[in-house]
N, C-alpha and C positions, 0 to 999 in steps of 0.2 A: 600359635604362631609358628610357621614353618621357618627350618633353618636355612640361611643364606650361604651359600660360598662363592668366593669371585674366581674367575681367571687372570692370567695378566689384565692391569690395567694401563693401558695407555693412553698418550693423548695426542692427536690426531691436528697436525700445525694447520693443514688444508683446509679441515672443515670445523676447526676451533672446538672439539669435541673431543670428553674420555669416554672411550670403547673399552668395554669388556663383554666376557661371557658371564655370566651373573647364574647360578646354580638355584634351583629352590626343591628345596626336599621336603614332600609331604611323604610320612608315613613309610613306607619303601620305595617310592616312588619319586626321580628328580626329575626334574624338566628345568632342559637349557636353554637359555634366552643371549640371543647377541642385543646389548643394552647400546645406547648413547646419549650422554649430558653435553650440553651445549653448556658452556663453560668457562672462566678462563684459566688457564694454565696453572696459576696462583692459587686456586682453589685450596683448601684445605682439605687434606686425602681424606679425612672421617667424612667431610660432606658429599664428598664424590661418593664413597660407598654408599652412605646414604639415600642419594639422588637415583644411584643405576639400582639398587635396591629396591626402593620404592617402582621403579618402572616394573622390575621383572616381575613384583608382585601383583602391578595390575595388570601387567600381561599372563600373568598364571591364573588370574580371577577369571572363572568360568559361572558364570549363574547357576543355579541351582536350576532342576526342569521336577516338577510336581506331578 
């Protein structure tokens, strides 16, 4: 499992969205992803990490090529 770090997280009144940059570190290698949860303001901050986490992992999923 590769490790997570976030950026500021904020939330976004206009488009009812927390925005962050969501880090993900495989190996030596990070790759940064600008995330957004659609969300309400009230959310519980573990969930929101959760939620933008989960995106940037599957935006860092790259298939495997054989």
């Amino acid at each position: 499992m590769p490790n997570i770090s976030f950026g500021q997280i904020r939330y976004n009144d206009a488009t009812g969205n927390f925005e962050a940059r969501v880090d993900v570190h495989r190996g030596d290698h990070v790759f940064r992803y600008p995330c957004q949860m659609s969300a309400p303001r009230e959310m519980d901050a573990e969930q929101v990490r959760f939620g933008l986490a989960c995106q940037a992992l599957r935006m860092s999923d790259t298939p495997n090529h054989h």
